[in-house]
Backbone as CSV, one residue per row, in Angstrom:
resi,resn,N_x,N_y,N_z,CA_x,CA_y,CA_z,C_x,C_y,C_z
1,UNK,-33.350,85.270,-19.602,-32.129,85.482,-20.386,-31.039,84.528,-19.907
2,UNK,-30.634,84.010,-20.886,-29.014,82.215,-20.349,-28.115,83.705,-20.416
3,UNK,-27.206,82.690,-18.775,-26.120,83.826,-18.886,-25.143,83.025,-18.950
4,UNK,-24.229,83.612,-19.732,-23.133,82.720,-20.436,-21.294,83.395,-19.714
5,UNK,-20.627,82.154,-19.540,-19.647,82.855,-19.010,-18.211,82.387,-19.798
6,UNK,-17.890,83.245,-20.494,-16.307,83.359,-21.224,-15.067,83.357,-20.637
7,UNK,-14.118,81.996,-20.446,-13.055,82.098,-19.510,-12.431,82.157,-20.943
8,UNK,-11.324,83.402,-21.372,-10.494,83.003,-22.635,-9.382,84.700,-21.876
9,UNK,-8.294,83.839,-22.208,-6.834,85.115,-21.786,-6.773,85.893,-22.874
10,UNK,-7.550,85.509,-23.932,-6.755,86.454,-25.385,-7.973,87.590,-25.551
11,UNK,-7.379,89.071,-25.170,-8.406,90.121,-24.779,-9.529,90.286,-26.007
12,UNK,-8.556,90.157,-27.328,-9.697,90.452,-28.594,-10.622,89.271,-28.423
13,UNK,-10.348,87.948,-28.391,-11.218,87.106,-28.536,-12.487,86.678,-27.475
14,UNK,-11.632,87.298,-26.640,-13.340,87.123,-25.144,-13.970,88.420,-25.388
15,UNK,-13.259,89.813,-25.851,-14.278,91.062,-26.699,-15.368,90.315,-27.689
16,UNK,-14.458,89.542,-28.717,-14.794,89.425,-29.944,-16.841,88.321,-29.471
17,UNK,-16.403,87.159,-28.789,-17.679,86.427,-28.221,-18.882,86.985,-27.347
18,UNK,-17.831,87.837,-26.532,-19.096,89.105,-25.804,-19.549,89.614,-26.203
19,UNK,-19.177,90.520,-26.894,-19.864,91.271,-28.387,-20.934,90.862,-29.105
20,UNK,-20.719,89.482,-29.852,-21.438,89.119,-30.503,-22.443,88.141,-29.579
21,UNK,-22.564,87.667,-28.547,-23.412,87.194,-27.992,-24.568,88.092,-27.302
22,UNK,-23.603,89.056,-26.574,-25.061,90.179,-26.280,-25.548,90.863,-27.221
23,UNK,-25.071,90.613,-28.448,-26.434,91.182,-29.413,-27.428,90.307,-29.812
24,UNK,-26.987,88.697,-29.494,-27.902,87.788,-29.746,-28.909,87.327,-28.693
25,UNK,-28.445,88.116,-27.671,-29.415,88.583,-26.320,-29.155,87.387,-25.171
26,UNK,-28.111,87.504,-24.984,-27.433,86.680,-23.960,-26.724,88.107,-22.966
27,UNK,-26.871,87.339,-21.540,-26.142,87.781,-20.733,-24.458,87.181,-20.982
28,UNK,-23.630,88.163,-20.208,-22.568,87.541,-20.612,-21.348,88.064,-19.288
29,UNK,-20.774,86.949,-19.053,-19.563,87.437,-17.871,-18.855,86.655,-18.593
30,UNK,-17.214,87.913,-18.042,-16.015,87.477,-18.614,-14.862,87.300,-17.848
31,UNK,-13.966,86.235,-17.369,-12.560,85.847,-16.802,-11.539,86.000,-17.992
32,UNK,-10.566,86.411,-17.228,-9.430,85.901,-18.269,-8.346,85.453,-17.941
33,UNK,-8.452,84.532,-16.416,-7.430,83.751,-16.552,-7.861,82.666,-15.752
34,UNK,-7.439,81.211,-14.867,-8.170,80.436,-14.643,-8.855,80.288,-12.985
35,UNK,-8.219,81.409,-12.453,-8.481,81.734,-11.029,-10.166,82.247,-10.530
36,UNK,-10.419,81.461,-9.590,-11.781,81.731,-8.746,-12.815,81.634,-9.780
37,UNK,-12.462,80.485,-10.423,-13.782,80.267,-11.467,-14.847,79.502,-10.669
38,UNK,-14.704,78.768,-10.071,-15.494,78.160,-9.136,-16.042,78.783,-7.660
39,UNK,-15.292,80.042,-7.331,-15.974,80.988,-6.306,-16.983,81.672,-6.847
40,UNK,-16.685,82.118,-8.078,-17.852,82.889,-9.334,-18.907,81.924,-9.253
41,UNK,-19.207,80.753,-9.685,-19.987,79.755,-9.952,-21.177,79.510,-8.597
42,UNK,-20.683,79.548,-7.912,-20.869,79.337,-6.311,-21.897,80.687,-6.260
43,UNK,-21.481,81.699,-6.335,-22.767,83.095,-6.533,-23.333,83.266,-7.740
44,UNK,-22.831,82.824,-8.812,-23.845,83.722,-10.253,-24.215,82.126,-10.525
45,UNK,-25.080,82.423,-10.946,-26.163,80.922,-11.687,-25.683,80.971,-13.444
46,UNK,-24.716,80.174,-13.709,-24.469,80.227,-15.210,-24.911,79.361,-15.997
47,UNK,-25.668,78.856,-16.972,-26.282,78.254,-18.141,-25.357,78.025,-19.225
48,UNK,-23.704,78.067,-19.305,-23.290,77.351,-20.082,-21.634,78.290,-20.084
49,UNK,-20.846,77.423,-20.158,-19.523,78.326,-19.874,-18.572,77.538,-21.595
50,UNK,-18.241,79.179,-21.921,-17.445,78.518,-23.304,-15.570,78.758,-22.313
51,UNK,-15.169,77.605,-22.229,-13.723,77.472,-21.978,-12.168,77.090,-22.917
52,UNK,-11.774,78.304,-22.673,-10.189,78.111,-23.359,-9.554,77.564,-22.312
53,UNK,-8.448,76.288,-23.057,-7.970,75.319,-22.697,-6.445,76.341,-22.194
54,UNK,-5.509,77.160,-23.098,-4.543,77.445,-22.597,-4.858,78.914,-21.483
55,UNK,-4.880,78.669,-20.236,-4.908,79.974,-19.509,-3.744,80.016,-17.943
56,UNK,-4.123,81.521,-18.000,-2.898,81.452,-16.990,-3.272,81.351,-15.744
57,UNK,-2.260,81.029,-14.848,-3.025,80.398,-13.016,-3.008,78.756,-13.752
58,UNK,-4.376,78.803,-13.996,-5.057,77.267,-13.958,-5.344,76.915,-15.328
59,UNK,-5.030,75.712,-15.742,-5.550,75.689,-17.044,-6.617,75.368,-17.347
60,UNK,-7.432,75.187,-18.389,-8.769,74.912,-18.858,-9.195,73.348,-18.256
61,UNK,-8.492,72.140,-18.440,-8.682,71.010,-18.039,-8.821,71.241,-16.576
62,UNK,-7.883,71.716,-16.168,-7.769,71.581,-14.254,-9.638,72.042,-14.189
63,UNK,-9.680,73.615,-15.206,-11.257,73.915,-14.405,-12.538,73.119,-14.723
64,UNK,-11.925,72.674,-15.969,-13.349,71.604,-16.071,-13.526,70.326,-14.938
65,UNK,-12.340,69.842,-14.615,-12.315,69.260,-14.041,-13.005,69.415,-12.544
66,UNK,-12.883,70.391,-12.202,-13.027,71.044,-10.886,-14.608,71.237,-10.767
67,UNK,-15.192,71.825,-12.168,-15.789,72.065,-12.430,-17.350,71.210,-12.218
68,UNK,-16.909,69.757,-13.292,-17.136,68.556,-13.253,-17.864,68.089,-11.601
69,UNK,-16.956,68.144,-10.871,-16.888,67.909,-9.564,-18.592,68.346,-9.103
70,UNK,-19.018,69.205,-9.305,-20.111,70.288,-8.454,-21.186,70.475,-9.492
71,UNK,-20.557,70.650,-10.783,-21.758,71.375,-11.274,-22.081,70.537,-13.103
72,UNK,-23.163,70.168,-13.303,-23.843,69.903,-14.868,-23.573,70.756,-15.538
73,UNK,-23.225,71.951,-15.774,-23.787,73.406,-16.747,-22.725,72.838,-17.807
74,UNK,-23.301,72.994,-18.976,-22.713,72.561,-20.377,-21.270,73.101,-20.386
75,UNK,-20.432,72.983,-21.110,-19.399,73.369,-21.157,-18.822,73.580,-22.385
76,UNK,-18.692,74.272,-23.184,-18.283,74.449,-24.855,-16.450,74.779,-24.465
77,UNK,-15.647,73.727,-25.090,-13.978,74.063,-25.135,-13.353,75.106,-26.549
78,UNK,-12.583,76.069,-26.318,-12.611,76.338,-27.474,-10.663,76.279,-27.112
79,UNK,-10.158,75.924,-28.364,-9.383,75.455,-28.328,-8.140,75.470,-29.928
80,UNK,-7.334,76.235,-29.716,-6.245,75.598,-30.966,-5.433,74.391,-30.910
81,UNK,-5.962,73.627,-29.885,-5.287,72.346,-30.593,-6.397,71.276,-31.064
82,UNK,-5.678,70.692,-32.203,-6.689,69.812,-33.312,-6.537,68.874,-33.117
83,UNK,-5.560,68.184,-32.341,-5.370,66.771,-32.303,-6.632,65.864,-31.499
84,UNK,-7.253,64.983,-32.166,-8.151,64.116,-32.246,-7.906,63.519,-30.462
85,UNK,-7.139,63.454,-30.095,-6.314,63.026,-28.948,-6.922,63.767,-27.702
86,UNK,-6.248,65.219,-28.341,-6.552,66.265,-27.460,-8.452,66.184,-26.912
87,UNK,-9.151,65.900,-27.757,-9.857,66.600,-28.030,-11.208,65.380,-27.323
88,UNK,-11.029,64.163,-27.407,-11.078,62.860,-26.556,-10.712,63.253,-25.340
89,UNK,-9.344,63.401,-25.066,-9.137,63.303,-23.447,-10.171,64.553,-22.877
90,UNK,-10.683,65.497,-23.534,-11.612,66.563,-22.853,-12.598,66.191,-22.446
91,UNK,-13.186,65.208,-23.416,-14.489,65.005,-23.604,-14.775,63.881,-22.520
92,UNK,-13.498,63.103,-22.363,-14.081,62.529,-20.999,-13.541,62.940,-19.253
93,UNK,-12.924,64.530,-19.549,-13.066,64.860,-18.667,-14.435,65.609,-18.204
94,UNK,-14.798,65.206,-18.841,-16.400,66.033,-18.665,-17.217,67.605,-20.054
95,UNK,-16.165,67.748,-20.793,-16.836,68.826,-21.807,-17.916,68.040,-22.878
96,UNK,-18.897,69.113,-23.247,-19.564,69.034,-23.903,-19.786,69.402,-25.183
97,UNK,-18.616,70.247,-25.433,-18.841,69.825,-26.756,-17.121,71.099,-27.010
98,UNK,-16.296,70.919,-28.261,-15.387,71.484,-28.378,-15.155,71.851,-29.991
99,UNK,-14.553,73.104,-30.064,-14.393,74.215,-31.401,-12.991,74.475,-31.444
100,UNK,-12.801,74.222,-32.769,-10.866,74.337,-33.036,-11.186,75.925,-33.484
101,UNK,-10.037,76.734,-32.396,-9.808,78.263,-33.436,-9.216,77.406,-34.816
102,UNK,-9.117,78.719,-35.591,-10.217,80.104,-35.396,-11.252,79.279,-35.705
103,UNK,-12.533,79.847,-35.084,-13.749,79.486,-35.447,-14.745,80.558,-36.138
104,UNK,-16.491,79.890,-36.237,-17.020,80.784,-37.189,-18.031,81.158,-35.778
105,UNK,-18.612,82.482,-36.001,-19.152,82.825,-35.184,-20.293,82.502,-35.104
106,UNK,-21.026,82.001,-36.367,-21.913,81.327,-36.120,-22.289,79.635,-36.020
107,UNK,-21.369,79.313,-36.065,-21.110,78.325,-35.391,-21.043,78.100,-34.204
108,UNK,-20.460,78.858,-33.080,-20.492,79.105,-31.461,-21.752,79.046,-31.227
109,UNK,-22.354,80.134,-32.022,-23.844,80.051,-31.579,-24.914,78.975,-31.645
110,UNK,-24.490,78.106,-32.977,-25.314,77.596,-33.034,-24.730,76.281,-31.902
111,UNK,-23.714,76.225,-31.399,-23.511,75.364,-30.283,-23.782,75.421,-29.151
112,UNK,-23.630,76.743,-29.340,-24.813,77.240,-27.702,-26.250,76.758,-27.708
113,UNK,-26.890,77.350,-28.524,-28.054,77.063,-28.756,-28.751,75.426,-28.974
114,UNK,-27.877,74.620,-29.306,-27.660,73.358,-29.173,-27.632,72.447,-27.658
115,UNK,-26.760,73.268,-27.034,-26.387,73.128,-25.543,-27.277,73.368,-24.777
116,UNK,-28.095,74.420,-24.702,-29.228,75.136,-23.571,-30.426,74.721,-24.394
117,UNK,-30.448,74.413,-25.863,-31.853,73.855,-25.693,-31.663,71.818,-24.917
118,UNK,-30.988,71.118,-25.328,-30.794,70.235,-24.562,-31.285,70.580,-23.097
119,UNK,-30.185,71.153,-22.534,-30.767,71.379,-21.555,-32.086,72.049,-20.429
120,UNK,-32.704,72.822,-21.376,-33.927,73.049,-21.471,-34.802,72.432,-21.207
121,UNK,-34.700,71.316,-22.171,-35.621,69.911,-22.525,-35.442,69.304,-21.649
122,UNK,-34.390,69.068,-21.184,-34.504,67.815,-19.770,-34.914,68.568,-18.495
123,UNK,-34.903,70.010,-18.178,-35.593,70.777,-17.550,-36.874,70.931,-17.379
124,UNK,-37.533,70.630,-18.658,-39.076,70.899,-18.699,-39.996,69.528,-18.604
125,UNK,-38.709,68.042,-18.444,-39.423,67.096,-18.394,-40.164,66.712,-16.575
126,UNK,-40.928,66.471,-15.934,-41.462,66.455,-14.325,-41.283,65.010,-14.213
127,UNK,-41.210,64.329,-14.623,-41.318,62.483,-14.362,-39.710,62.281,-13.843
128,UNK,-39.946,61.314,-13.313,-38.832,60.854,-12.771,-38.621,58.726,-13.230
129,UNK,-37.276,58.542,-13.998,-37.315,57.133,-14.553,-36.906,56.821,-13.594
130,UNK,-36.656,54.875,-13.481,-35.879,54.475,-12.763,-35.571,53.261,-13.269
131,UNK,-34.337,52.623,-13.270,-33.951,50.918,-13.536,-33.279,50.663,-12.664
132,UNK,-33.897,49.840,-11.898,-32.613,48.739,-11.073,-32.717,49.586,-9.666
133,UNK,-31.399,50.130,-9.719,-31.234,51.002,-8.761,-30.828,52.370,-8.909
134,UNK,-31.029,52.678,-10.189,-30.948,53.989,-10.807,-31.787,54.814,-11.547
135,UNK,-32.216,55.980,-10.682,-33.036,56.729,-11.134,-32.459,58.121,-11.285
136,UNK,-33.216,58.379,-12.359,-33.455,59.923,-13.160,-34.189,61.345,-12.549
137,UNK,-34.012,62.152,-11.969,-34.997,62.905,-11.707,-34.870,64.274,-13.023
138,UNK,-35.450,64.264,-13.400,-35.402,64.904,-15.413,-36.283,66.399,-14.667
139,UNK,-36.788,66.460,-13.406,-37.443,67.666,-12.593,-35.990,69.076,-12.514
140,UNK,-35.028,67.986,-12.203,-33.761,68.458,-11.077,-32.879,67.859,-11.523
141,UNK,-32.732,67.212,-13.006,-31.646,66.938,-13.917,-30.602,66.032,-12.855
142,UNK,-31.051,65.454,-12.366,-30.023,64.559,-11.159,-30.138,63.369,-11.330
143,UNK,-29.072,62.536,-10.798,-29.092,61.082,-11.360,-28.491,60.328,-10.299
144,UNK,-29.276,59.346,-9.351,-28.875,58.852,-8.399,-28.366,56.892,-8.588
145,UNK,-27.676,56.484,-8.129,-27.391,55.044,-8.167,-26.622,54.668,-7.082
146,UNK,-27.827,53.849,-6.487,-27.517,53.066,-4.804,-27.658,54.331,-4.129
147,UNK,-28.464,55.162,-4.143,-28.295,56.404,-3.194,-27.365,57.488,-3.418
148,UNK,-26.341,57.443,-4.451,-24.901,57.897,-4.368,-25.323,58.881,-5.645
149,UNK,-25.331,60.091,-5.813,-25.607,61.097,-6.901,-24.862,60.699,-7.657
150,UNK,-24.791,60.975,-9.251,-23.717,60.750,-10.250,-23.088,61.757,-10.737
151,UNK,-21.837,62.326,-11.200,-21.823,63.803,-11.720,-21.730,63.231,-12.934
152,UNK,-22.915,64.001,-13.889,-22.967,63.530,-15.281,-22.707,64.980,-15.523
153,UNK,-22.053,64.885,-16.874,-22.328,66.257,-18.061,-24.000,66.411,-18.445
154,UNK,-24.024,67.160,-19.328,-25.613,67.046,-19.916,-25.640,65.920,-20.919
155,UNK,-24.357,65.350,-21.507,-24.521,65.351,-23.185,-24.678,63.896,-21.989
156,UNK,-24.011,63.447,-21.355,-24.363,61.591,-20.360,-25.538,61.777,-20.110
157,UNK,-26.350,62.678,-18.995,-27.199,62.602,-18.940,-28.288,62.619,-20.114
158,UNK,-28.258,63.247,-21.023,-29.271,63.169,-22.171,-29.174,61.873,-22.818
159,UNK,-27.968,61.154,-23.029,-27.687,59.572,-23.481,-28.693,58.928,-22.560
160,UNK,-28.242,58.937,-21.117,-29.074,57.914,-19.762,-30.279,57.993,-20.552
161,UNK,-30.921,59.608,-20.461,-32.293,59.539,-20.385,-32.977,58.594,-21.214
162,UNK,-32.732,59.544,-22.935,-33.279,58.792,-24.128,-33.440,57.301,-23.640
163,UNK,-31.912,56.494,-23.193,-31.681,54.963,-23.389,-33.470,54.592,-22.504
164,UNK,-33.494,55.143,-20.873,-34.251,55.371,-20.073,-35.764,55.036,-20.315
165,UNK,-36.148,55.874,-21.127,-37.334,56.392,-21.776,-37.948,55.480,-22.602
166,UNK,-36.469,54.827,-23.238,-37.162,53.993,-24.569,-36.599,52.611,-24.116
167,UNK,-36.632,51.991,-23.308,-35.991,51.037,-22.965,-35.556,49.726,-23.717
168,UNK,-37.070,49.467,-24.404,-37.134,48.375,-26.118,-35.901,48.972,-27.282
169,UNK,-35.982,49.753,-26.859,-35.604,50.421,-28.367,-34.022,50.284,-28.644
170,UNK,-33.284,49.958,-29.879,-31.904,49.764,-30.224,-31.805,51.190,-30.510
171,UNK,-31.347,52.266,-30.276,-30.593,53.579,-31.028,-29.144,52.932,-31.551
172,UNK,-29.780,53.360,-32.958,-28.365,53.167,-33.743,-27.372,54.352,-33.310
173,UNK,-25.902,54.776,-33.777,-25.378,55.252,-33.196,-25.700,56.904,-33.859
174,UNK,-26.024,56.924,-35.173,-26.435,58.018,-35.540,-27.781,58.858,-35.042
175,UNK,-29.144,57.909,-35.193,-29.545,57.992,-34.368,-29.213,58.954,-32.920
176,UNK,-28.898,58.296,-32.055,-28.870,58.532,-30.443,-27.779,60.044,-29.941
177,UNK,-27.121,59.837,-31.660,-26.172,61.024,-31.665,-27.009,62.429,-31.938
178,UNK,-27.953,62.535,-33.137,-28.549,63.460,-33.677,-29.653,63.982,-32.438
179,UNK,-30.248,62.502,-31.597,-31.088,63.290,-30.306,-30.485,63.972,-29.452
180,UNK,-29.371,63.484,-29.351,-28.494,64.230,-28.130,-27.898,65.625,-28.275
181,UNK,-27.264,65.273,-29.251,-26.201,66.620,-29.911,-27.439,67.267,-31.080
182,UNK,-28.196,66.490,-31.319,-29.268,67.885,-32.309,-28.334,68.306,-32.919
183,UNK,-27.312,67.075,-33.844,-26.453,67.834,-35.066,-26.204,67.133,-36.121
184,UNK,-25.741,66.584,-37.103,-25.415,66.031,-37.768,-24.371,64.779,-37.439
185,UNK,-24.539,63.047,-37.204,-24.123,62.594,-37.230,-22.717,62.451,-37.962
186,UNK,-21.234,62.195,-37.946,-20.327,62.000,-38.551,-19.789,60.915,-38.187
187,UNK,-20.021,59.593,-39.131,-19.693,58.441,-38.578,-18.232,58.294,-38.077
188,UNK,-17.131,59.050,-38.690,-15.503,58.987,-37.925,-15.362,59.871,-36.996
189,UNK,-16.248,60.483,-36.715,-16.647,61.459,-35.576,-16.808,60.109,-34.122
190,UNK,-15.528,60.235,-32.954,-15.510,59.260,-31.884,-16.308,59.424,-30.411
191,UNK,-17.079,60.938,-30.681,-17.563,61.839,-29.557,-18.394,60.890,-28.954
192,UNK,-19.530,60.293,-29.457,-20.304,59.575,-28.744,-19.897,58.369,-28.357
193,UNK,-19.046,57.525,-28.692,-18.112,56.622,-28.051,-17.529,56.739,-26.723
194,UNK,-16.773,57.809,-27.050,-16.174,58.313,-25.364,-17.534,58.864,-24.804
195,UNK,-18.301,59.448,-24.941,-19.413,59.995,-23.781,-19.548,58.358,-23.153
196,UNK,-20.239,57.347,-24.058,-20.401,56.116,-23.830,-19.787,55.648,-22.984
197,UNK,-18.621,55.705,-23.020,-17.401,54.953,-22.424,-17.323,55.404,-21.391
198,UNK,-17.011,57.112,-20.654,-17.280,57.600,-20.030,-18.336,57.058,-18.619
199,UNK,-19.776,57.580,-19.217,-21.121,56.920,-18.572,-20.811,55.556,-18.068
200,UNK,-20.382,54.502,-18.657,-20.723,53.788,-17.887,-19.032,53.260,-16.921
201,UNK,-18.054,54.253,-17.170,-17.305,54.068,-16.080,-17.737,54.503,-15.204
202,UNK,-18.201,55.851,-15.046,-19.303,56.691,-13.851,-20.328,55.378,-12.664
203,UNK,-20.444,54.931,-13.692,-21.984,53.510,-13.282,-21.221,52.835,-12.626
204,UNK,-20.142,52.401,-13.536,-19.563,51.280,-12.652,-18.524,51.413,-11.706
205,UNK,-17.740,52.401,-11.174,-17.510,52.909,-10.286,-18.313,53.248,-9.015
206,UNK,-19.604,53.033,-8.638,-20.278,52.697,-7.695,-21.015,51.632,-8.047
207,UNK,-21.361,51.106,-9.055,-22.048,49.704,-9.347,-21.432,48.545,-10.318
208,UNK,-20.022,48.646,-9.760,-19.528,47.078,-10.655,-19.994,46.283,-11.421
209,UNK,-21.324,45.227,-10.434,-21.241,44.363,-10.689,-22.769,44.092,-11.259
210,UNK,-23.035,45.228,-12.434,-24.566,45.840,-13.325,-24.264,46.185,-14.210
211,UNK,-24.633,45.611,-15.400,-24.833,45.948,-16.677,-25.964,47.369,-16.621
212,UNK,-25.608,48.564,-17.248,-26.638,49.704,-17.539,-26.832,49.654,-18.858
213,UNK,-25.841,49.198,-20.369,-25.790,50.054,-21.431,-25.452,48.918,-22.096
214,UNK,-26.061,48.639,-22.840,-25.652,47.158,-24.012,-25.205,47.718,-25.315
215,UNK,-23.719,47.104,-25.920,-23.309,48.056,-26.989,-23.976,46.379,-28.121
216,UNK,-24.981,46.943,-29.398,-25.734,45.889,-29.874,-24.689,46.260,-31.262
217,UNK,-23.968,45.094,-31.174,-22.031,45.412,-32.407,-22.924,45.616,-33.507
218,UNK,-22.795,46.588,-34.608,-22.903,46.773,-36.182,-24.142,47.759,-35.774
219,UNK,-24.607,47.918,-35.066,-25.678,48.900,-35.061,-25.709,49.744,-33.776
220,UNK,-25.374,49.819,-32.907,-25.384,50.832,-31.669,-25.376,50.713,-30.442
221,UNK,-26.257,51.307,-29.941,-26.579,51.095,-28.301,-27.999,50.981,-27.679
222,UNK,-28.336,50.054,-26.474,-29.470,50.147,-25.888,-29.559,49.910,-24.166
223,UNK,-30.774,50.565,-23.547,-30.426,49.990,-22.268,-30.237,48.398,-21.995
224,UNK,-29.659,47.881,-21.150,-29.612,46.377,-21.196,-31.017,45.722,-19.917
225,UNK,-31.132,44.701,-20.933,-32.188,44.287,-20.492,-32.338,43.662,-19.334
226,UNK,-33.487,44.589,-18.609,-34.083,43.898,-17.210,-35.030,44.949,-17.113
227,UNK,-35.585,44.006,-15.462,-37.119,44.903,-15.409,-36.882,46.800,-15.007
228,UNK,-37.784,47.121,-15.969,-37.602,48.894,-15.685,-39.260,49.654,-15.496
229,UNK,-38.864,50.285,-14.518,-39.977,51.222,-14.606,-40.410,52.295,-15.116
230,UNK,-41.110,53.029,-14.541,-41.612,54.463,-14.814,-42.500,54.624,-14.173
């Protein structure tokens, strides 16, 4: 059973997700404000945390952030602000994916379910890639370069992998979007851009002076070329 953990201050609305998630047979823990989210984390094993951005103590960014720091587990933002802005700067603080209130309830779900099967999948893969000086362990979802661990989200790590895996291969941007996110591409949709952008600041912040990710203009992305294993 994925146990899912609800940080939201507004009492009906962390009722309203608990509710409807343990009937869809999820475990479920609930905070409601932004304190000792990371002492919680540290003892309960959580599989995917839906986070409200306005809370009291700490806000939603500070915990992703914090968050970021230690741990992969998906992260769903839920959020009343719409600004395109807003909603970018999250995504490269590390969230995985974000919902403007009010939202539909089945929609949450099906973002959950989106989220933990991803992660699932890179769970159930045993091989381990490697290029250059960066390898994949897809056993233990970990990602090392020059020795130095990386803290990826899932939605980076699932980009690495695919690129990884298929090394020949151009993923157009729709494409590489629909494997990852398992959703419907929206070409003015900027999400996979910033993950992009993201990833390879991560890279190059311990590896400067290495190309990982070739952007191929009018059609997408691929790993950049050199010798790779498996």
């Amino acid at each position: 059973m994925n146990k899912i953990l609800i940080i939201e201050d507004d009492l009906e609305i962390n009722a309203l997700l608990a509710d409807f998630l343990k009937e869809k047979g999820y475990a479920v823990h609930c905070q409601y404000d932004g304190l000792h989210v990371l002492d919680f984390l540290n003892k309960e094993k959580i599989d995917l945390i839906i986070l409200d951005i306005m809370l009291p103590y700490r806000s939603g960014d500070i915990i992703l952030s914090d968050v970021r720091k230690k741990f992969t587990i998906p992260v769903i933002i839920i959020s009343a602000k719409e600004t395109t802005q807003n909603k970018i700067d999250l995504l490269r603080l590390g969230a995985d994916d974000y919902i403007t209130k009010p939202f539909d309830m089945e929609e949450v779900l099906a973002r959950i379910e989106s989220n933990l099967r991803r992660v699932q999948f890179q769970n159930s893969q045993t091989e381990c890639l490697q290029y250059n000086n960066l390898t994949l362990d897809l056993e233990k979802n970990t990602a090392f370069l020059n020795g130095i661990e990386l803290s990826l989200t899932a939605k980076e790590f699932g980009i690495l992998e695919l690129l990884m895996k298929y090394p020949d291969k151009v993923f157009s941007k729709s494409n590489l979007f629909q494997s990852v996110w398992d959703t419907e591409y929206i070409a003015e949709d900027n999400t996979l851009n910033v993950h992009i952008s993201n990833l390879r600041n991560k890279l190059k912040a311990i590896c400067s002076d290495t190309e990982f990710i070739d952007t191929v203009w009018g059609i997408g992305y691929r790993l950049h070329k050199a010798k790779f294993y498996i």
